[in-house]
C-alpha positions as CSV (number, residue, x, y, z in Angstrom):
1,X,117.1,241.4,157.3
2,X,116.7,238.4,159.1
3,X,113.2,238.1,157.7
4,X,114.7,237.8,154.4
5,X,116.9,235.5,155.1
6,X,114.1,233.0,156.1
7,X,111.9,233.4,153.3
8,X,115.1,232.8,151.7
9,X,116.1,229.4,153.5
10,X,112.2,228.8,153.1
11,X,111.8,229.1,149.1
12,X,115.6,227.4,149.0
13,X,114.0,224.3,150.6
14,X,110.7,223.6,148.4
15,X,113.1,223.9,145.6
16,X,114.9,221.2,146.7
17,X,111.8,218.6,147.3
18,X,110.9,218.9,144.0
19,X,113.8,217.0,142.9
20,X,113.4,214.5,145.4
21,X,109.6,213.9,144.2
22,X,111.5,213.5,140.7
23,X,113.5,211.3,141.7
24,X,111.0,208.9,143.4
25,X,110.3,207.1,140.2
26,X,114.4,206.5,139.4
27,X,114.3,205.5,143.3
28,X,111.5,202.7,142.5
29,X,113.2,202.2,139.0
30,X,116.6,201.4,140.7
31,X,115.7,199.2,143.6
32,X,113.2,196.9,141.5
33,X,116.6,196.7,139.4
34,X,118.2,195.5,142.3
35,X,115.3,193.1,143.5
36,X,115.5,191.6,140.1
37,X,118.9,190.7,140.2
38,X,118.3,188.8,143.5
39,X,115.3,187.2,143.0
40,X,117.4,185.6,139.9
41,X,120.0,184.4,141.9
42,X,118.0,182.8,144.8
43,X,114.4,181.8,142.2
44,X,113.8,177.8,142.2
45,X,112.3,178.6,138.6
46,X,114.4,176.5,135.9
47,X,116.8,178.5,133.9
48,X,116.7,181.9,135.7
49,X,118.9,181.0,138.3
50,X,121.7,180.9,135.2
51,X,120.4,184.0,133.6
52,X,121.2,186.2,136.8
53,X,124.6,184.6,136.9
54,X,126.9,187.2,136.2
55,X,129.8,184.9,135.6
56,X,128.5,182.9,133.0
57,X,128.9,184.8,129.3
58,X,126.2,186.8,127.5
59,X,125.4,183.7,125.2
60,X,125.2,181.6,128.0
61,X,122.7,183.2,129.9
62,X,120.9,183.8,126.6
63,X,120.9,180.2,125.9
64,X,118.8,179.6,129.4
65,X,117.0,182.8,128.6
66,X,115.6,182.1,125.5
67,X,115.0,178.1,127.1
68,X,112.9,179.9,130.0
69,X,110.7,181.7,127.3
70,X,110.0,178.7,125.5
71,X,109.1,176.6,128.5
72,X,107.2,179.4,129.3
73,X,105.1,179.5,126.2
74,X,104.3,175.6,126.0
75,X,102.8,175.7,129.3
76,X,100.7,178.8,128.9
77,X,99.5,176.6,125.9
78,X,98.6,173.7,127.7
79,X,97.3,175.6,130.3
80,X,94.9,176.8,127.8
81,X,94.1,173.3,126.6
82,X,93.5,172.2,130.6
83,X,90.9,175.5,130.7
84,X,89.2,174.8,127.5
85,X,88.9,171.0,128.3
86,X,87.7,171.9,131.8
87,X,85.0,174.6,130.6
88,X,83.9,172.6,127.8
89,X,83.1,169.3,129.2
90,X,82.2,170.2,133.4
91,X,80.1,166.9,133.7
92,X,81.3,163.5,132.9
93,X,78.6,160.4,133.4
94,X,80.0,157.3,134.4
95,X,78.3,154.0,136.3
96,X,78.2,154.1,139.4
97,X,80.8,152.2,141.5
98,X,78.0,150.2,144.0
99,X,75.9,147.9,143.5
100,X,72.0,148.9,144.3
101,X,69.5,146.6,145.6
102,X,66.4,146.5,143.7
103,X,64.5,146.5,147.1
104,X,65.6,150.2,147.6
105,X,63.6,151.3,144.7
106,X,60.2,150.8,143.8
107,X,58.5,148.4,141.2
108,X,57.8,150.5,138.3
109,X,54.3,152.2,137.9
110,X,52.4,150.8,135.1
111,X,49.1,151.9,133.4
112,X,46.9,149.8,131.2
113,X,44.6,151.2,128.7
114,X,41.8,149.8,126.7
115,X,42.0,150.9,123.2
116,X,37.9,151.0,123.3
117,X,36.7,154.4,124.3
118,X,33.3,153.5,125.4
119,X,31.0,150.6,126.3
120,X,28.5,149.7,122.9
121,X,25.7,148.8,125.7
122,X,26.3,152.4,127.0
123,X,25.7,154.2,124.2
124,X,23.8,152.9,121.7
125,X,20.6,154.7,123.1
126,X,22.2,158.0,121.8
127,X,20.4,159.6,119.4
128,X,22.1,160.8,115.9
129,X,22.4,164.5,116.5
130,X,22.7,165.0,120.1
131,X,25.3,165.9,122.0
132,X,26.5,162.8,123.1
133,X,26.6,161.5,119.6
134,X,28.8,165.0,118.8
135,X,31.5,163.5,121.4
136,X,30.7,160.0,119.8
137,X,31.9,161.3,117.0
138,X,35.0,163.2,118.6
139,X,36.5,160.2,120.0
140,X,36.0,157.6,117.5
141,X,36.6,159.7,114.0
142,X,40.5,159.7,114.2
143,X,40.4,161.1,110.6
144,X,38.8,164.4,111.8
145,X,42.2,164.9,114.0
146,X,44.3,165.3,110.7
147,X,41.2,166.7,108.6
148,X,42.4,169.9,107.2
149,X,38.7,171.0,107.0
150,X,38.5,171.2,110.9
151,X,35.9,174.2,110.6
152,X,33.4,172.2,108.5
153,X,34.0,169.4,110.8
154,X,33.1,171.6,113.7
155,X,30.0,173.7,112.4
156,X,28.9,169.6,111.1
157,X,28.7,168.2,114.2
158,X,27.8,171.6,116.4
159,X,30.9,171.6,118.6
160,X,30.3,175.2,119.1
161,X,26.9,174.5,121.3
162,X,27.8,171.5,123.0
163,X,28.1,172.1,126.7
164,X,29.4,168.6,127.9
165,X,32.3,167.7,129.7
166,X,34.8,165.4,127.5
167,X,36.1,163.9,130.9
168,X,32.8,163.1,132.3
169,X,31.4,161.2,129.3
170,X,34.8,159.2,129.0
171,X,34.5,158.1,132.5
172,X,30.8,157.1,132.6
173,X,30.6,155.3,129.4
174,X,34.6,153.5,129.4
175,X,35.2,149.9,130.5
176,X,36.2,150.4,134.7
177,X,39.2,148.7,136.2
178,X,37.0,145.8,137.9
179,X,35.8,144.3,134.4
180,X,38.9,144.8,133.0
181,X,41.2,143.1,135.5
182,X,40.5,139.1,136.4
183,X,43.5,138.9,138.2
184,X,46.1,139.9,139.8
185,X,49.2,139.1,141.8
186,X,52.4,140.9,142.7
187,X,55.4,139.4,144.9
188,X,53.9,135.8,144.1
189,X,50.9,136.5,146.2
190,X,47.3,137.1,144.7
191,X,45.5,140.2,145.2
192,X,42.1,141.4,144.4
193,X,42.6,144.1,141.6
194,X,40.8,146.8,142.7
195,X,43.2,147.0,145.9
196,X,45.8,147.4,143.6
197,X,44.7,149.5,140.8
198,X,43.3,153.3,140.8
199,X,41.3,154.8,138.1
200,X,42.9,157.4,136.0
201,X,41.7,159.6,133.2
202,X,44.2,160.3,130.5
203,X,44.8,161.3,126.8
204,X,43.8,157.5,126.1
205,X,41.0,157.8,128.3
206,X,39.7,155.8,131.5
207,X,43.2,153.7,132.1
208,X,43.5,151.6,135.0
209,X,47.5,152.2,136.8
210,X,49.5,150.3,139.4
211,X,52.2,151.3,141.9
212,X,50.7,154.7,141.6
213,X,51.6,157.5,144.3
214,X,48.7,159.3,145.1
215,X,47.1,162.7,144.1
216,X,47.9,163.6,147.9
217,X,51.6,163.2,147.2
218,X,51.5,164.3,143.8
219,X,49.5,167.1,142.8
220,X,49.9,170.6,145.4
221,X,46.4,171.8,145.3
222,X,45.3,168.2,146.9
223,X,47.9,168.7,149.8
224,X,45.8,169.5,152.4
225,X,43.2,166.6,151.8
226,X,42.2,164.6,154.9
227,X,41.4,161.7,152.7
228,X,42.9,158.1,154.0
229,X,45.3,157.2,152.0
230,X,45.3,153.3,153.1
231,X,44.5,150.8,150.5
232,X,41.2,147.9,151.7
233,X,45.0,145.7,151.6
234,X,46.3,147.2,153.8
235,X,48.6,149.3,152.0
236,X,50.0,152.3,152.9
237,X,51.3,155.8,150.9
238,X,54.5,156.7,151.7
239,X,56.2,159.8,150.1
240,X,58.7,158.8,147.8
241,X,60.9,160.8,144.8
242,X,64.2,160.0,142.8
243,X,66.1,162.4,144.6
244,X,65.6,161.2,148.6
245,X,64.3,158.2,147.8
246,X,61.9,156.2,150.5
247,X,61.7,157.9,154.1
248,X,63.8,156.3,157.0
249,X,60.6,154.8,159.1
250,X,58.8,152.3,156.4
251,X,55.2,150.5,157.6
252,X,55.0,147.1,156.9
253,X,53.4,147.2,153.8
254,X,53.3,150.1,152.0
255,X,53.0,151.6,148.1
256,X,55.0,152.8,146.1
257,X,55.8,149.1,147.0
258,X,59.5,147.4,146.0
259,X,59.7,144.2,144.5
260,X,61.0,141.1,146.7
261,X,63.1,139.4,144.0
262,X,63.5,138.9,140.6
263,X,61.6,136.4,138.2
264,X,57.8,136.2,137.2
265,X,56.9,134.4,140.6
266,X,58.2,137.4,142.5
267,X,57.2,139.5,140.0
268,X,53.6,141.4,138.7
269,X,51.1,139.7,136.7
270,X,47.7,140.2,135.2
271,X,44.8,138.5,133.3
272,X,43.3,141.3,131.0
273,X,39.7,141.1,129.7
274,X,38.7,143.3,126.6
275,X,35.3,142.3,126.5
276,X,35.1,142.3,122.2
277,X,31.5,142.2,122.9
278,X,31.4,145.7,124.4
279,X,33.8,147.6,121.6
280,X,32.2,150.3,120.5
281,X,34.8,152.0,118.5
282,X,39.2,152.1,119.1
283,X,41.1,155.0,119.5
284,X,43.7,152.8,117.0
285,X,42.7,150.6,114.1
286,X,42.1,148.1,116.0
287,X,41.0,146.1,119.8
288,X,43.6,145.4,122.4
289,X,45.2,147.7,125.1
290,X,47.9,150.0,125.8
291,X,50.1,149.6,128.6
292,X,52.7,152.4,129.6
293,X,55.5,151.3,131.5
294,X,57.1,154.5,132.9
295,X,60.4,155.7,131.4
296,X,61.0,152.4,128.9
297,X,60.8,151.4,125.5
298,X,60.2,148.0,124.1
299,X,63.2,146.4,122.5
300,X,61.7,144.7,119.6
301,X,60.2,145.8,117.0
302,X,58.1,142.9,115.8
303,X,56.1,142.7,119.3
304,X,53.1,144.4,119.2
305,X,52.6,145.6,122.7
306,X,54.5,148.3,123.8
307,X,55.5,148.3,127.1
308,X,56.4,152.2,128.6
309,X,57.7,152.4,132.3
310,X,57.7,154.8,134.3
311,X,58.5,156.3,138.0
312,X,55.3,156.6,140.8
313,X,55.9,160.2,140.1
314,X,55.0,160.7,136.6
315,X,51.5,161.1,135.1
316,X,50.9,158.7,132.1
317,X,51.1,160.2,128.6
318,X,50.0,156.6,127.2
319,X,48.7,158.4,123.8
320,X,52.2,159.1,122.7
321,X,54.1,156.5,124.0
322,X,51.9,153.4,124.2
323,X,51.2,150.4,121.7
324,X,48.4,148.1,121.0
325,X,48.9,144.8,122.8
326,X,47.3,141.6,120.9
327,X,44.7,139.6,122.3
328,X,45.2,135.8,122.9
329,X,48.8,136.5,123.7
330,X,50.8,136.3,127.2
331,X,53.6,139.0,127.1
332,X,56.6,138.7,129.3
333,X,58.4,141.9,130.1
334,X,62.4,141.5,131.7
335,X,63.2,145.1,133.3
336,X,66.3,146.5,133.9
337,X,66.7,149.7,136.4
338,X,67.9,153.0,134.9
339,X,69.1,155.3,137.4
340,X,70.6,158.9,137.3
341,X,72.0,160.1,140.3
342,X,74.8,162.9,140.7
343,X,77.2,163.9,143.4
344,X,76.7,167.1,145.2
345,X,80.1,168.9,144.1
346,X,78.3,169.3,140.5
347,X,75.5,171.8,142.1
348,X,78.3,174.6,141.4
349,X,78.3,174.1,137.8
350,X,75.8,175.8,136.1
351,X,72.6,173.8,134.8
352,X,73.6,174.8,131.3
353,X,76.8,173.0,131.9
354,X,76.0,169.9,133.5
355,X,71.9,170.0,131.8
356,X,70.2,168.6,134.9
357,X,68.3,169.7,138.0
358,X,68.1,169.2,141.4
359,X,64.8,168.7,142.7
360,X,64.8,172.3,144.8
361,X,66.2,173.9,142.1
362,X,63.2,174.6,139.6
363,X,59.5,174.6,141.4
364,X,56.6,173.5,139.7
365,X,53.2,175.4,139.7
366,X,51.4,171.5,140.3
367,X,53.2,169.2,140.4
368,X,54.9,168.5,143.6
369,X,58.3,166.8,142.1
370,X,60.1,167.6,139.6
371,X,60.6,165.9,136.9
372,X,61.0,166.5,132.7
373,X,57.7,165.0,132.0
374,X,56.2,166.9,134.6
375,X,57.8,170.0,133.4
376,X,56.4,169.6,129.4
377,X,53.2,168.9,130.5
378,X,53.0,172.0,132.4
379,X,54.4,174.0,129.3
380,X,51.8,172.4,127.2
381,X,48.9,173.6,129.5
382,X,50.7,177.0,130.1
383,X,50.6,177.2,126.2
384,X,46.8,176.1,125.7
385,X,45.7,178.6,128.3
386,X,47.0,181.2,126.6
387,X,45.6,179.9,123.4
388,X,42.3,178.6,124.2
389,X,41.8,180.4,128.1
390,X,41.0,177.2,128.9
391,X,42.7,173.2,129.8
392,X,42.6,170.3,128.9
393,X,41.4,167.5,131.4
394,X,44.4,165.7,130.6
395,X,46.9,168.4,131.6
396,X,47.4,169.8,134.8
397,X,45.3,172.7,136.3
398,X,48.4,174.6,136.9
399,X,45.8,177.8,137.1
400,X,43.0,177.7,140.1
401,X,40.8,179.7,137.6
402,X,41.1,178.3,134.6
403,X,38.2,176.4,133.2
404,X,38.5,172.7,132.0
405,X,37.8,172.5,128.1
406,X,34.7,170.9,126.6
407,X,33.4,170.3,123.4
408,X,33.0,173.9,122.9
409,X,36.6,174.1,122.6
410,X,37.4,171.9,120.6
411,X,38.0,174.0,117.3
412,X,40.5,175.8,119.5
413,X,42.5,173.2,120.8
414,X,43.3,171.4,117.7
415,X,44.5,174.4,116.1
416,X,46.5,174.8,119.2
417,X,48.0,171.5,119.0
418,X,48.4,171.5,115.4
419,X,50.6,174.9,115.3
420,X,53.4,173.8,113.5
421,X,55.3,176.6,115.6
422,X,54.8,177.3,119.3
423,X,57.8,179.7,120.0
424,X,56.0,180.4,123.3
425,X,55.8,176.2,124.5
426,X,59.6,175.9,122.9
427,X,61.1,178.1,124.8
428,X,59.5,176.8,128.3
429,X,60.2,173.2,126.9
430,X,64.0,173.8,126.9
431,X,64.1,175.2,130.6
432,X,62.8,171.7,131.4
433,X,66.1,169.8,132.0
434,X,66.1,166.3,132.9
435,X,66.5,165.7,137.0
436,X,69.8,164.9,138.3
437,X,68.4,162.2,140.3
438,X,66.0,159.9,137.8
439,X,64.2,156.7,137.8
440,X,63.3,154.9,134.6
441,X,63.6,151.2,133.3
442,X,63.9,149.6,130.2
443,X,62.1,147.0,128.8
444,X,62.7,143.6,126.5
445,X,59.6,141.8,125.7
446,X,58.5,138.8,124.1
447,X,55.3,137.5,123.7
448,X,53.5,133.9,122.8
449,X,49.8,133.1,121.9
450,X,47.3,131.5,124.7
451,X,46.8,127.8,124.3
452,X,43.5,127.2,122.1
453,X,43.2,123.4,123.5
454,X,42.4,121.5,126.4
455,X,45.1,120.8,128.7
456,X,46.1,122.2,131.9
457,X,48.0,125.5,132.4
458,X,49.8,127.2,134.6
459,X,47.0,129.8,135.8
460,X,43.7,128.1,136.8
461,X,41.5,130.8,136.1
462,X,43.1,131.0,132.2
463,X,42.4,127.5,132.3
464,X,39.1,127.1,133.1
465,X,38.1,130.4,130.6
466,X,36.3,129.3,127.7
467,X,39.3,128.8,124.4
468,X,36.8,130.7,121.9
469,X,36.8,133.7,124.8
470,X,40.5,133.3,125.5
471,X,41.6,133.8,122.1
472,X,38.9,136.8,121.4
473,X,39.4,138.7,124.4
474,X,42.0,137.7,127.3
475,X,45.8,139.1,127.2
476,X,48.3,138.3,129.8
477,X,51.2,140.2,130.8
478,X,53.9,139.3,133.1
479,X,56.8,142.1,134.2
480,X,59.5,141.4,136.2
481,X,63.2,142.2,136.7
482,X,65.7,140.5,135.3
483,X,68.5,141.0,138.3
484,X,68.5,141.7,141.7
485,X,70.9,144.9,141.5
486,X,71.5,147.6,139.6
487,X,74.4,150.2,139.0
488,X,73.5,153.7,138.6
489,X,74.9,156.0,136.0
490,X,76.7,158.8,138.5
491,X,76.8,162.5,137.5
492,X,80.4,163.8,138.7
493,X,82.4,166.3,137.4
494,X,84.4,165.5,135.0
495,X,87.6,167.9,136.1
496,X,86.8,169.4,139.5
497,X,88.7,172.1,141.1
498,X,91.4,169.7,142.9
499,X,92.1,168.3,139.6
500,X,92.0,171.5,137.6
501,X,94.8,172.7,140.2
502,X,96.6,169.4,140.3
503,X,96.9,169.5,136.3
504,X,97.9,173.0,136.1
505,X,100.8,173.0,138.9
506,X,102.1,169.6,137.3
507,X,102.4,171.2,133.9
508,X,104.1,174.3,135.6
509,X,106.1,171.8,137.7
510,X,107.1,169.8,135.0
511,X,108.1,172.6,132.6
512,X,109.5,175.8,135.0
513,X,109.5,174.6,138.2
514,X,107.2,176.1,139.7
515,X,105.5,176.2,143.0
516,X,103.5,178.2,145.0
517,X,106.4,179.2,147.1
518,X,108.0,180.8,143.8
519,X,105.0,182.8,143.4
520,X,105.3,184.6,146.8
521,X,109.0,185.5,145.3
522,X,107.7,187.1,142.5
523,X,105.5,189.4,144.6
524,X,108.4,189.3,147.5
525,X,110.6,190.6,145.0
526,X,109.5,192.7,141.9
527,X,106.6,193.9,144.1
528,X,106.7,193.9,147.7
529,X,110.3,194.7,148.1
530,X,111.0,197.6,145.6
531,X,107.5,199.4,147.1
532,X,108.6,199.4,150.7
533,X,111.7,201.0,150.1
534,X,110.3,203.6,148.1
535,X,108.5,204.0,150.9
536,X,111.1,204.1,153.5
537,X,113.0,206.3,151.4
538,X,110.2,208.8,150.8
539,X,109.1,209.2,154.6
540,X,113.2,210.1,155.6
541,X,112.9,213.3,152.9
542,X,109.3,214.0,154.5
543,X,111.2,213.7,158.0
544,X,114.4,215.7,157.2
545,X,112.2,218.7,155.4
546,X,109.9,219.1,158.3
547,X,112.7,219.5,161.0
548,X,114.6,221.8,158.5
549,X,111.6,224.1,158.4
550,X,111.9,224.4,162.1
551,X,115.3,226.1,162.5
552,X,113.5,229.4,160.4
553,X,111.8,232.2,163.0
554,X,108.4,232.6,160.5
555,X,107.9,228.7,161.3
556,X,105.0,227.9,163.4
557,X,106.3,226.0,166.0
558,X,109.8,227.6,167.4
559,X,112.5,225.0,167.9
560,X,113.5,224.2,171.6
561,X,116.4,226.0,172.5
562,X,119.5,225.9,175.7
563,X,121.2,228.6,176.3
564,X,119.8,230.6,172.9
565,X,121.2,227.8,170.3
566,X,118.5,225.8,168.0
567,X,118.5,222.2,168.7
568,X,117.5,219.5,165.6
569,X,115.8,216.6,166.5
570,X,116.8,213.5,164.0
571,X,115.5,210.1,163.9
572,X,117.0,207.0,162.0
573,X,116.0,206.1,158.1
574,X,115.4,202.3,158.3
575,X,116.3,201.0,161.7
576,X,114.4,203.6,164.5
577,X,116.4,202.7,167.8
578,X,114.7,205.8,169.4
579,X,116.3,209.4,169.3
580,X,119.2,211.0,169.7
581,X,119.4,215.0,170.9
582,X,122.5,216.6,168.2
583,X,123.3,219.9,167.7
584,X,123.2,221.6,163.9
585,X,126.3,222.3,162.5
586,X,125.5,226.2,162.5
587,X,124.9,226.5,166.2
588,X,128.8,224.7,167.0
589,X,130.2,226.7,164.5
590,X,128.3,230.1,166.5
591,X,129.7,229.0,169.9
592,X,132.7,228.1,168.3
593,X,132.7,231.7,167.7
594,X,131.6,233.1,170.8
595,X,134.5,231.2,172.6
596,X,137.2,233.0,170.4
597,X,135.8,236.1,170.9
598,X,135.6,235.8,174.8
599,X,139.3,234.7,174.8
């Protein structure tokens, strides 16, 4: 019998949690109800403070209601506006706020080309039909270039057989830096030529550059040369690139070299010799030279030398960008600095969104800085390896096995380069973004003919050159800057995250009043409160149900008893101040009994 009875008082008891688990979500319902109506009366938010006033009428706390919505919906607009502006425009390029010295840059690099491929006294030994005349023809026919017969052209002139070296010929058979330059003189003091210039083979051919860094600096396969890299002036190389700029210990003289002032004194110029006598043939339609000027254009159209400029870290692509120059005429070139430069914050924007690089953030295969240029021209060869397994002498090796073309090749490569689609060289070509940090300069030039009679002149050694020879074959160029500072054009972004916050809170301000103290009452609240005290409320059932399962004799842990009575142990629901011993109701109503009985 008394078995029964606790199965009994057993079932009786999971019947009634049930209910309670029922009720857990009308519990949770109820006190976020509650919550609600407090965090109205005590929110800093405009308009809901009314709205949870009970004393005001229903269509006054509609009024404030409906005034709360549409604040609401105005800002989440011109929230969206704020995002869309942010996301949309993440880079913003303005000048730069200091000044920069033009002697904490370098003087640009500049490469001088004469527009006649080889030397007549050189070549006219060559016999009609050999090999040498086959190149002959290569480099002096600029109508085979757009001939659309380029097969006949090829099995005409026996490409196909011809095992010499484009490069080599060019090299041997061109006009060499000391017979072109007569003079010299950069920073207003005179300097032999050859201590300034370097040979260096181009698409133009053998051109002549100043201010030039290095291969050692430049290219990574020549990185471990042992090679002195001293100038017979005394010169040194220094490592130098848009992005760090010169190192902290400088020698006394040194290249890359900076300019010490502005004007034509303090400037570079140079007496140019073409040597009409020695024209052979022109890689234009007529004699004169090509000078690129890294990373400039010239500014009028009616001069007819071009002037390119260019950083110390750029190779010369003088074919493209380069003009004939006229001989008899002294050009004058006024350069201005162009600098792009960027703070760090932007390098969390992604390159599509700010379309630059940092100088660590794309590696080259050979070249050793990063650049655009730099970055094409390794495309291009990329592409004409895969097309022709073999390079151009022009283009960087960027493969350690791959073969330099010759003549051979020649079929190949202008199919190559006449493709009017190159999917394969597109697609590389738009990964090359232009470098954060730049160097370029721009350019105006004008230009006025050599005197043709006797009378004295600035230069001695124009002067004392015969007229006849002066007006057939001398050019003189002068380049110089035009001011003694710069401003850079700064990369920032153009809403960061301070301002993004800044606008957002004062449009929130401005609108609801809000702060970020109102958002820890939301989640104090509608969140945080209502779950605790479901929580609190749910762990006094679980409490109450465990200790009622004790008082039953099938339980498996026997209550503690004195003198044969049960005792309950019960602990407080939300404030615990430790435990109090009380005896159940049934075991005072049983001794209740017992004491009746015994009277």
């Amino acid at each position: 019998m008394e078995t029964s009875a606790g199965i009994s008082q057993i079932v009786a008891m999971e019947s009634s949690v049930k209910p309670q688990r029922q009720g857990s979500s009308m519990f949770l319902l109820r006190s976020f109800g509650r919550s609600l109506k407090e965090f109205l009366r005590s929110t800093g938010l405009h308009g809901l403070k009314f709205v949870g006033d009970s004393s005001l009428s229903s269509w006054e706390r509609s009024f404030f209601f409906c005034s709360f919505v549409v604040a609401l919906v105005v800002t989440c607009n011109l929230i969206v506006n704020i995002y869309a502006k942010w996301d949309s425009t993440p880079v913003i390029i303005g000048i730069s706020p200091q000044a920069t010295s033009i002697l904490k840059v370098p003087f640009p690099a500049i490469t001088i080309c004469n527009m006649n491929q080889v030397q007549s006294s050189q070549v006219s030994h060559y016999r009609e039909g050999s090999d040498e005349s086959a190149i002959l023809k290569l480099l002096c026919n600029s109508e085979m270039e757009d001939s659309e017969d380029l097969d006949d052209d090829v099995s005409r002139f026996n490409f196909a057989q011809n095992t010499l070296r484009i490069s080599d010929f060019v090299s041997n058979h061109s006009q060499h830096c000391d017979k072109m330059l007569l003079y010299c003189r950069f920073n207003a003091v005179e300097h032999n030529c050859s201590h300034l210039f370097q040979q260096l083979m181009t698409d133009e051919g053998l051109c002549c550059v100043f201010n030039f860094q290095p291969p050692e600096f430049l290219y990574k396969p020549f990185s471990n040369s042992r090679r002195n890299l001293t100038m017979k002036n005394g010169f040194q190389a220094v490592k130098w690139n848009p992005e760090t700029g010169y190192p902290d210990q400088l020698p006394t003289k040194y290249y890359p070299a900076t300019a010490i002032g502005t004007g034509i004194t303090l400037g570079f110029s140079a007496v140019l010799d073409a040597q009409m006598s020695e024209y052979y043939c022109s890689s234009t339609n007529g004699p004169g030279f090509k000078v690129r000027i890294l990373e400039s254009r010239l500014t009028r159209a009616e001069v007819i030398l071009q002037v390119y400029f260019h950083n110390p870290t750029e190779v010369p692509d003088v074919k493209e960008a380069g003009l004939i120059t006229a001989i008899g005429f002294e050009t004058n070139y006024r350069m201005e600095v162009v600098r792009a430069e960027a703070v760090p914050a932007i390098r969390s924007i992604s390159r599509d969104g700010r379309q630059c690089l940092f100088g660590n953030e794309k590696e080259l295969i050979f070249y050793k800085t990063y650049t655009r240029l730099n970055c094409e021209q390794e495309c291009m060869a990329g592409y004409l390896y895969e097309s022709c397994a073999c390079i151009p002498f022009n283009y960087p090796q960027i493969y350690s096995n791959a073969t330099t073309c010759g003549m051979r090749d020649t079929l190949c490569l202008r199919r190559a380069q006449q493709a009017a689609i190159r999917p394969g060289w597109i697609k590389c070509r738009q990964q090359c973004l232009p470098g954060c940090f730049d160097l370029s300069y721009m350019a105006s030039g004008f230009s006025f003919p050599l005197a043709t009679s006797k009378f004295q002149l600035a230069n001695p050694l124009v002067e004392s050159i015969n007229k006849s020879y002066l007006s057939e074959n001398i050019a003189v160029i002068n380049v110089y800057y035009r001011e003694s500072v710069y401003y850079g054009n700064m990369k920032n972004a153009y809403v960061g995250l301070t301002e993004f916050l800044s606008n957002i809170g004062g449009v929130m301000g401005l609108f609801m009043g809000f702060s970020v103290i109102s958002l820890a009452e939301i989640f104090y609240f509608l969140l945080l409160k209502p779950l605790v005290e479901l929580f609190l409320w749910k762990r006094s059932d679980q409490v109450d149900a465990q200790k009622s399962i004790k008082h039953n004799a099938f339980a498996i842990e026997q209550p503690e008893m004195i003198d044969n009575k049960a005792i309950v142990w019960h602990t407080r629901e939300l404030h615990p101040q430790g435990l109090k011993l009380k005896l159940s109701r049934t075991v005072k109503r049983n001794r209740n009994k017992t004491n009746v009985f015994a009277q």
